[in-house]
C-alpha positions in Angstrom: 1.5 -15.8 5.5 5.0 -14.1 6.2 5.0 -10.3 6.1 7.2 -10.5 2.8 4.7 -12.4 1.5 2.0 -9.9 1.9 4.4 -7.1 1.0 4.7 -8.9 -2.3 1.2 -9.2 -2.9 -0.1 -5.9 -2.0 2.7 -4.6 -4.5 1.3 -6.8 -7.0 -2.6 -5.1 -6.5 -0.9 -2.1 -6.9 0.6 -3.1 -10.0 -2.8 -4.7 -11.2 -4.4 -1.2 -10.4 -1.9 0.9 -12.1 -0.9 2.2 -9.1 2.8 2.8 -9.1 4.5 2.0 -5.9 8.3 3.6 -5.4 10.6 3.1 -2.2 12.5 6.4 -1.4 14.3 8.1 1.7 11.8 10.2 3.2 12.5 11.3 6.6 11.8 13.1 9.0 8.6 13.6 11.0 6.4 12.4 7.4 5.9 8.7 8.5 6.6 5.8 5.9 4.8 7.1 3.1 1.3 7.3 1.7 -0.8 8.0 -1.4 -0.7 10.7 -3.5 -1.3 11.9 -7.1 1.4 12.9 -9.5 0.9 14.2 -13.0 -2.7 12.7 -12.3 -1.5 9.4 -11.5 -1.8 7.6 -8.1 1.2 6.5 -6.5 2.3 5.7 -3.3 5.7 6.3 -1.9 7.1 4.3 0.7 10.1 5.2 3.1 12.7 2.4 2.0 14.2 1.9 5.5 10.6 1.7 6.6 9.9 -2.0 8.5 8.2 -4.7 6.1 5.6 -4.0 8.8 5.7 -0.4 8.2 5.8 -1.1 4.4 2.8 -3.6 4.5 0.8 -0.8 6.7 1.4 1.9 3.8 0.3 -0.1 1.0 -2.6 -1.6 2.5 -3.7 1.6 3.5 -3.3 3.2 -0.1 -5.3 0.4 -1.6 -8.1 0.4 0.6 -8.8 3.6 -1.0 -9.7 1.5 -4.2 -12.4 -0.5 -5.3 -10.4 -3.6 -5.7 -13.4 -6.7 -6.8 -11.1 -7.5 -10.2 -8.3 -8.1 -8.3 -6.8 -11.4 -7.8 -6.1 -11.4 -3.4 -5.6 -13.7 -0.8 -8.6 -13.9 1.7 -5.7 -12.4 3.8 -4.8 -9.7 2.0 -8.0 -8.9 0.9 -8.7 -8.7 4.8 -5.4 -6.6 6.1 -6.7 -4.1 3.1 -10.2 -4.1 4.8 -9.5 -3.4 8.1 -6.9 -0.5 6.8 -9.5 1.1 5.5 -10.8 2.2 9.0 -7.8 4.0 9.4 -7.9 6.1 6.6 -9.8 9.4 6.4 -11.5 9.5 3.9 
């Protein structure tokens, strides 16, 4: 699967979860983005002149902090998400 495919598709769980996904210039030392909560909503904000790469990284990251069994996903995707999870503190 091409990396804009996965981008696409994570952004599409996150859309499915109600998780709002926003590309924005970040900066600095703060990495490509992650997860947060605004107004008690999740959302995760990605650095827009991140790498797809970079970009796929974020999201799958973010999501693996959901439960995400009634979501539609690739056996790939499902996968990247899995093994992001070990990255993330949780």
């Amino acid at each position: 699967m091409k990396i804009q495919d996965t981008l696409k598709e994570l952004e599409n769980v996150a859309e499915q979860k109600k998780i709002k996904v926003t590309y924005e210039n970040i900066g600095g030392e703060l990495g490509a983005g992650g997860l947060c909560k605004v107004k008690g909503e999740h959302r995760v904000i990605v650095d827009k002149r991140a790498t797809d790469g970079e970009k796929v990284t974020v999201l799958a990251q973010a999501l693996s902090r959901f439960p995400l069994e009634d979501v539609k996903v690739s056996d790939a995707t499902r996968d990247l998400i899995a093994k992001s999870a070990v990255f993330v503190r949780k």
